[in-house]
N, C-alpha and C positions, 0 to 999 in steps of 0.2 A: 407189482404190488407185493409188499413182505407177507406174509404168512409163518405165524407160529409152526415149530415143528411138534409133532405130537408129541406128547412128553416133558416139553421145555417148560423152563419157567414160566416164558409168556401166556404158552397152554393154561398151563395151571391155571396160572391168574387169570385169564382170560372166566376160566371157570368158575373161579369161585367169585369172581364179582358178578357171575348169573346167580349162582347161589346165593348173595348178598343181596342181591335185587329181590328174589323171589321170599327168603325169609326177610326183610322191609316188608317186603309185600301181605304175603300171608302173619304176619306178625306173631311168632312162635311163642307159645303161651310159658308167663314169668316166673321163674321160680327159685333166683337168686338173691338172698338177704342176707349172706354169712358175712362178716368183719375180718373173719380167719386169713391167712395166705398173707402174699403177698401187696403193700400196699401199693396204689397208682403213682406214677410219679408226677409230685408236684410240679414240673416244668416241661413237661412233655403234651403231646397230642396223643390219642389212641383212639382208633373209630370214633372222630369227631360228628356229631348229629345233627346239633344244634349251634346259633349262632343270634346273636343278639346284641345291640349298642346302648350306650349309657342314654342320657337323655340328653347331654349336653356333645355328644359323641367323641368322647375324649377316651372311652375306655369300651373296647372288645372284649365281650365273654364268649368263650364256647365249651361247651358240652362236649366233653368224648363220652363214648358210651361202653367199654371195655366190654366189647360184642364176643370175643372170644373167651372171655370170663380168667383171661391171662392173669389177673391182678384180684384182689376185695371189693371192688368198685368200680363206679366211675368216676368223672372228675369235673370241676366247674373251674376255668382258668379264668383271668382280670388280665388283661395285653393293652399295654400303652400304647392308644392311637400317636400322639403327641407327645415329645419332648418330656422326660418327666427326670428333672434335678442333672445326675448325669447321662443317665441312659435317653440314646434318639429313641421316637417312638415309631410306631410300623409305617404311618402316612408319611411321615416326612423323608422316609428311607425308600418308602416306593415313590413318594413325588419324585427323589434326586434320579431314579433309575427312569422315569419314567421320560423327564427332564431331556436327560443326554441322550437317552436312545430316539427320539424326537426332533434332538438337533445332529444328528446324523455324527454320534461321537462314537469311537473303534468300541467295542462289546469290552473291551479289556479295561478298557478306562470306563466305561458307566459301571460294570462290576467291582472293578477295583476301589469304586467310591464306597461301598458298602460290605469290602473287604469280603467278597465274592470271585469267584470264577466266571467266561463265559460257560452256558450250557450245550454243552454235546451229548445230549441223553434229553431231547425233546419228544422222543417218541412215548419218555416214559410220565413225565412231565413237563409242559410248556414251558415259556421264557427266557428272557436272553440270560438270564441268572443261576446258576447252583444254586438251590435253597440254603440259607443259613439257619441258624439255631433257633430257636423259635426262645428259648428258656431267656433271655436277657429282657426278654420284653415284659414277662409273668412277671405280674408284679401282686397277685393274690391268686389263692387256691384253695379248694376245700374238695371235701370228698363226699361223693351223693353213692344209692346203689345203682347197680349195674341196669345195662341200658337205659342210660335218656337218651329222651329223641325229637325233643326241642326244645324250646327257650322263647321267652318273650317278658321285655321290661315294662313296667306300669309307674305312671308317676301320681301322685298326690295334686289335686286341681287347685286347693286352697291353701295351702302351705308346702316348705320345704320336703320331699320323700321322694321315694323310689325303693321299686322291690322286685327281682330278678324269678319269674318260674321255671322251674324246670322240671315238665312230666318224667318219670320215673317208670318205667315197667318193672325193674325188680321187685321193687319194692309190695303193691304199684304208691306209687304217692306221686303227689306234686310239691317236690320238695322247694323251697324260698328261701330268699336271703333280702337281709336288710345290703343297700348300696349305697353310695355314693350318687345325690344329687346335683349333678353338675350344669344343670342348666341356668344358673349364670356360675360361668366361668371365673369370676371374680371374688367371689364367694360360695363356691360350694360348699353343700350340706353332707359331713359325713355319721354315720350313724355307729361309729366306733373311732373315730377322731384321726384316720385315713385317710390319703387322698383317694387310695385302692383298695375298695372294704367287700369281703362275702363273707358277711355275719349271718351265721345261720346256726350260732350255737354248737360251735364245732367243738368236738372232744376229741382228746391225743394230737400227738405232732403233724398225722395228717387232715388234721380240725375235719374230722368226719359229722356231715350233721345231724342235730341232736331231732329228736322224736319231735319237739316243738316246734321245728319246719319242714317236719313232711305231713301234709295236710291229706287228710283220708287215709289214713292209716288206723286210727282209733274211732270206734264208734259211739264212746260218753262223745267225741266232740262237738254233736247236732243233736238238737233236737230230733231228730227222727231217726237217731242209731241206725245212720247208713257208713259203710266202708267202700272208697274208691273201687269202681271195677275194672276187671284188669285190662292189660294192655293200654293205656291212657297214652292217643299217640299225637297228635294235633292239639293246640292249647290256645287261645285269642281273649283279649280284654275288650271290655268296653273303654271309652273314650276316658271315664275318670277313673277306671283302673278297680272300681269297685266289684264288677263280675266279672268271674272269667270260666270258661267253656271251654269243658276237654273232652275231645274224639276218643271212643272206642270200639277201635275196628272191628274186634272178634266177637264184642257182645249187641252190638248196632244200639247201644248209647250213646249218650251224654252226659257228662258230670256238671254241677254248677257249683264253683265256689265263691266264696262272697267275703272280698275282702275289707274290711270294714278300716277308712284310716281313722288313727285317732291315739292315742299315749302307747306306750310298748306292752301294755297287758292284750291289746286288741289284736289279734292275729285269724288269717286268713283259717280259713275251715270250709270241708264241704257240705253243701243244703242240701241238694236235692240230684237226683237222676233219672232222666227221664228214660222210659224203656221203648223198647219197641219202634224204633227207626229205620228206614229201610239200612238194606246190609252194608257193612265197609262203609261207617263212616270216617274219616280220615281229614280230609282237611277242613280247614274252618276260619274265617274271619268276622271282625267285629264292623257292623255296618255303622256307617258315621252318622250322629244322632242329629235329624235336621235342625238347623239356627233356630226356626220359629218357635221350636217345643222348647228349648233352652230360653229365650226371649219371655216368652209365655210365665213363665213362673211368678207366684206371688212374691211379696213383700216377705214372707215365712218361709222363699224356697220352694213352697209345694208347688206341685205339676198342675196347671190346670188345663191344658191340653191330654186326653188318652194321649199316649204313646210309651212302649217302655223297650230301653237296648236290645237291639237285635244282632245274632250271628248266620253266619251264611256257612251249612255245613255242603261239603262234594259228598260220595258214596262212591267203592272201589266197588260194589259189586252190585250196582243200580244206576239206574238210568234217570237219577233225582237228583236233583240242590233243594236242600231243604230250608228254611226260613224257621228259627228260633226264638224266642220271646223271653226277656229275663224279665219277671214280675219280681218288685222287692217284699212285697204284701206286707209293708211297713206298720200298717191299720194293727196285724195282729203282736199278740204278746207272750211268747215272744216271737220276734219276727220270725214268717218261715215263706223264706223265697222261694220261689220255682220257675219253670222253665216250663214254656208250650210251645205247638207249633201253628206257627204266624202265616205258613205258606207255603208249596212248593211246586217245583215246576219240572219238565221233561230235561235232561241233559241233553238228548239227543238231535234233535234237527235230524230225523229221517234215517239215523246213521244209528251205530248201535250205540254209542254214549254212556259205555259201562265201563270202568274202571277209571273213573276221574282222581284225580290225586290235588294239587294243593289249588287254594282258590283263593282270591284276593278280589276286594272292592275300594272303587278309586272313586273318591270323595271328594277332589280337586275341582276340577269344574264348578260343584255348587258353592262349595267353600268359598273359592273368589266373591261370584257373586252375593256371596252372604256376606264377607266381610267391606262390602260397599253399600250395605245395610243399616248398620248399624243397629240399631235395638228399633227399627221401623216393621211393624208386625207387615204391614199389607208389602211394603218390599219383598220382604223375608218369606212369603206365601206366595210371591209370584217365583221364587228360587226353587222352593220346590216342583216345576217344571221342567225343571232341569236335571234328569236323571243319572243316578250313581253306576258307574262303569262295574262289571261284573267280568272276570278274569277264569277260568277254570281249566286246570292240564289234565288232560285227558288222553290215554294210551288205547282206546279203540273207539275210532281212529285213533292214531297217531296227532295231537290237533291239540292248539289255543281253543276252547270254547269265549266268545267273545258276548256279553248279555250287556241288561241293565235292571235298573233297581227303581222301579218307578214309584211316585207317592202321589194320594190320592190322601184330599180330605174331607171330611166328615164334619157337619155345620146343625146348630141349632140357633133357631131363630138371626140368623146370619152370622153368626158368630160361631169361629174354628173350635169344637170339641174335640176331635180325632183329626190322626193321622196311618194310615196303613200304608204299608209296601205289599210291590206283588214286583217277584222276579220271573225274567223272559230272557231266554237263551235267542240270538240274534244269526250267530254266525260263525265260521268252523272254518279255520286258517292252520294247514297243513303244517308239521312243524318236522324236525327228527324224529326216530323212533325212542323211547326211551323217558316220555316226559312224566318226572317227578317230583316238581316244586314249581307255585310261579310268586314271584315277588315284583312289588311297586317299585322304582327308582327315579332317580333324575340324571342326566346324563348335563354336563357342559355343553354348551350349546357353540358354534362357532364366533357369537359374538358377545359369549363369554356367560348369557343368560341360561338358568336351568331348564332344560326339556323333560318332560315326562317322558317314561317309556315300562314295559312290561317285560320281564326278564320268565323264560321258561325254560327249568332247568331239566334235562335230560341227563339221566345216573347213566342209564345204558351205553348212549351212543358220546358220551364226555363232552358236551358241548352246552351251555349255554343260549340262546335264542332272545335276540331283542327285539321286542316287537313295538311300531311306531303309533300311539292311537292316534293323533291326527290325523297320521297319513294312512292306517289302516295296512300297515304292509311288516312283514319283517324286513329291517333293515341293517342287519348285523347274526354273525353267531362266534362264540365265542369259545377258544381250544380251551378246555381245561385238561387237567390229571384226571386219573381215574376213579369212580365215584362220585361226582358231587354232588354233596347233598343240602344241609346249609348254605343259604346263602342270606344278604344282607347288602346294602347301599347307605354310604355315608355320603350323602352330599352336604355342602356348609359352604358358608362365608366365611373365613381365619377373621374371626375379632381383632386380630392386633393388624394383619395387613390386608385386611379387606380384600383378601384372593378369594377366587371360586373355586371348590375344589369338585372332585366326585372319583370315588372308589369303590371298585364289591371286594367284597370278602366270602372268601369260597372255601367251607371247611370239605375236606376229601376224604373222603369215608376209607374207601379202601386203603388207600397210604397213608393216611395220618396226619396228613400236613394241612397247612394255611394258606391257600392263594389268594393275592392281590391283584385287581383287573382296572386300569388305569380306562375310564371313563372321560375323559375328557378331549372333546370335540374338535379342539382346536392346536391338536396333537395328531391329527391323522392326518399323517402324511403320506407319502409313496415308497412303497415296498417296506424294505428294512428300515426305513426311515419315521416308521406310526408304531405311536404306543397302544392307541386307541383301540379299547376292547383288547388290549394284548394280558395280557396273565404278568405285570415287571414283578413281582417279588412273591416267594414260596418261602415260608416258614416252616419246618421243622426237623429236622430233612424227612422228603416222603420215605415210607418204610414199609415195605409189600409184606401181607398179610405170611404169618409162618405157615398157612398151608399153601403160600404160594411160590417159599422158597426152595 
């Protein structure tokens, strides 16, 4: 077994990505907002955090968060999934690596297609590949303040939009950009006349954004003269992209902004903050708003069902998943929204169940069911029987917490009024040590069909964790570099050749770079011969932290 020698590089590093962990963790209070120094570079990675796809999945953002305050900033990069004029884009460059190493072709020839080397330094980062440069693929950038720490896109329900967040703790804000709507491919929507747009009001050569997208920074901008509180570190929309809910670990809030679509004077602002949540809240997702309560609506849109969007907050230093309520309270003038709490429940199962980190709810299941519904209310009310999967990583224990999201309604004179949720922690499935992120994906299936599965990312121990819910088992883990923190799943159909695809994308905190993880099922083959779950491409080249050189 290798062992660092005291002193060495490896040591080092070894140490400071505990020290990385530990400050993520305890989230060290923000106090970076100068312009001054040196500026980030536009074509580079630098403690990447965040990670997020277009809507049409043709375009990769991620978030570095310039953690060692090297630079003025941080940075929001645009990376071409696909082909763009002359430049290949990142998918089709790992499909070719992915491709040959698959078909059992020499490491020199699947490298040499993408004008690489094989890798002999796996230890330091995975794959059969030397990483190449990441900068050919930037095809937008813009400059946010120091540490973001993550990312999530929101699109427009009733017309062309979409619009990029990224929490901010320098600042703190949650700074925005108008994007590129690319969900139809054949006519995308850009909102600066780009195929590759982060319009956010940028000023100077490194388009740093302008006051008018970093939302909670000013307190004229609400009614209730609040300013974001600090550390904003988890971020989640609702379904039409109009609320969105940000974790604050050190002050055990929540933020609620409200983004309102409508002409370009209309911009995102925050309402409300709720206080007093149990400690570390941190992670957070947006629960999928049942068919029936959407069904339900009048002629004029209104709700006639009670119900309003819910978030599912973890706690790093409680033993709670808490259940949040976005009221728009539309009635009054002028509107002033808020946020309650809807419900919560033990993380624990018997165990200590404190330090939970990211959580996701999987709305698949009913979803089917509902879309064989159609606009039939009594279908649509026997769907909600059917409960919403509940995901949470958890580091004490080490463990998947595995729940669900159950609904219950509320009837007058035999007719549906209400709709409540009540969350319930199920079950606790052993994982690595080190878990700190879990994300939804689809994996290619062997007979070429998408499979669900739950991905649990582990910073400490570099690995990835797939877990199967059918089958209730983990069925895969996955090598990465060291840090990973971001992560993200594109699965698609290619519009033009009707392929199946499926990729994560793995931003690496401590080196800097971009890994690509070939997903696809019916590429696992034996020994050197499977790409599947393999790490085929690394963008930028990784680059160890300078206290670790």
């Amino acid at each position: 077994m290798f062992r660092p020698r005291t002193g060495s590089r490896f040591a080092r590093g070894a140490a400071f990505q505990v020290a990385v962990s530990l400050a993520l963790a305890a989230a060290a209070p923000s106090c970076f907002t100068s312009s001054e120094g040196l500026e980030p570079p536009p074509d580079k990675l630098y403690f990447p955090t965040g990670v997020a796809l277009s809507p049409g999945q043709t375009t990769l953002f991620v978030a570095s968060s310039d953690f060692d305050l090297q630079f003025n900033g941080g940075s929001v990069a645009a990376l071409n999934l696909d082909d763009a004029g002359d430049t290949r884009g990142v998918r089709t460059m790992a499909q070719q690596v992915a491709v040959a190493v698959a078909s059992g072709a020499p490491l020199a020839d699947a490298c040499g297609g993408i004008g690489a080397e094989p890798n002999t330094e796996e230890f330091l980062y995975p794959g059969p590949c030397v990483a190449i440069d990441v900068a050919p693929f930037v095809r937008a950038s813009a400059t946010v303040g120091a540490f973001a720490s993550s990312a999530t896109v929101v699109t427009r329900p009733d017309a062309p939009g979409a619009r990029l967040f990224v929490p901010v703790r320098g600042d703190p804000s949650v700074t925005w950009f108008d994007i590129v709507d690319d969900r139809d491919p054949a006519a995308p929507s850009s909102p600066c006349g780009d195929s590759f747009c982060l319009s956010c009001a940028g000023d100077g050569e490194e388009l740093r954004c302008g006051p008018s997208h970093r939302a909670g920074e000013l307190a004229y901008d609400n009614p209730r003269g609040l300013v974001l509180p600090v550390e904003p570190i988890g971020i989640a929309a609702e379904p039409d992209g109009e609320a969105l809910v940000v974790a604050h670990q050190s002050t055990s809030t929540a933020s609620l902004l409200v983004n309102r679509w409508g002409g370009g004077a209309v911009r995102p602002t925050l309402q409300h903050v709720i206080p007093e949540l149990p400690e570390g809240p941190t992670g957070i997702a947006a629960v999928p708003v049942p068919g029936l309560v959407r069904a339900s609506r009048g002629e004029d849109g209104a709700q006639t069902i009670d119900y309003a969007p819910e978030f599912l907050v973890s706690h790093s230093l409680a033993t709670q998943l808490t259940l949040l309520r976005y009221e728009d309270d539309a009635r009054s003038q002028p509107p002033r929204p808020f946020l309650t709490r809807a419900d919560a429940t033990s993380a624990g199962l018997g165990a200590d169940g404190t330090d939970s980190r990211g959580v996701a709810v999987d709305g698949q299941e009913r979803a089917v069911c509902e879309a064989d519904c159609g606009t039939d209310l009594t279908c649509l009310e026997l769907c909600l029987d059917i409960p919403l999967r509940v995901y949470v990583a958890n580091r004490t224990p080490t463990s998947l917490l595995v729940g669900r999201i159950e609904s219950e309604v509320a009837r007058t004179d035999g007719v549906v009024t209400g709709v409540s949720d009540q969350v319930r922690i199920d079950e606790i499935v052993p994982i690595g040590f080190g878990a700190s992120n879990v994300v939804l994906g689809d994996v290619v299936g062997l007979d070429g069909a998408l499979e669900r599965r739950v991905f649990v990312v582990a910073f400490d121990s570099r690995f990835v964790f797939s877990y199967d819910p059918r089958l209730r088992m983990v069925d895969g883990q996955i090598r990465t570099g060291r840090g990973p923190h971001g992560v993200v799943v594109a699965a698609r159909t290619d519009p033009a050749t009707g392929e199946t695809s499926s990729f994560m994308y793995i931003a690496h905190f401590t080196d800097s770079y971009l890994g690509v993880v070939d997903l696809d099922m019916r590429r696992s083959g034996l020994g050197a011969d499977s790409s599947y779950q393999v790490m085929v491409l690394s963008l930028g080249p990784p680059v160890p932290p300078r206290e670790s050189q």
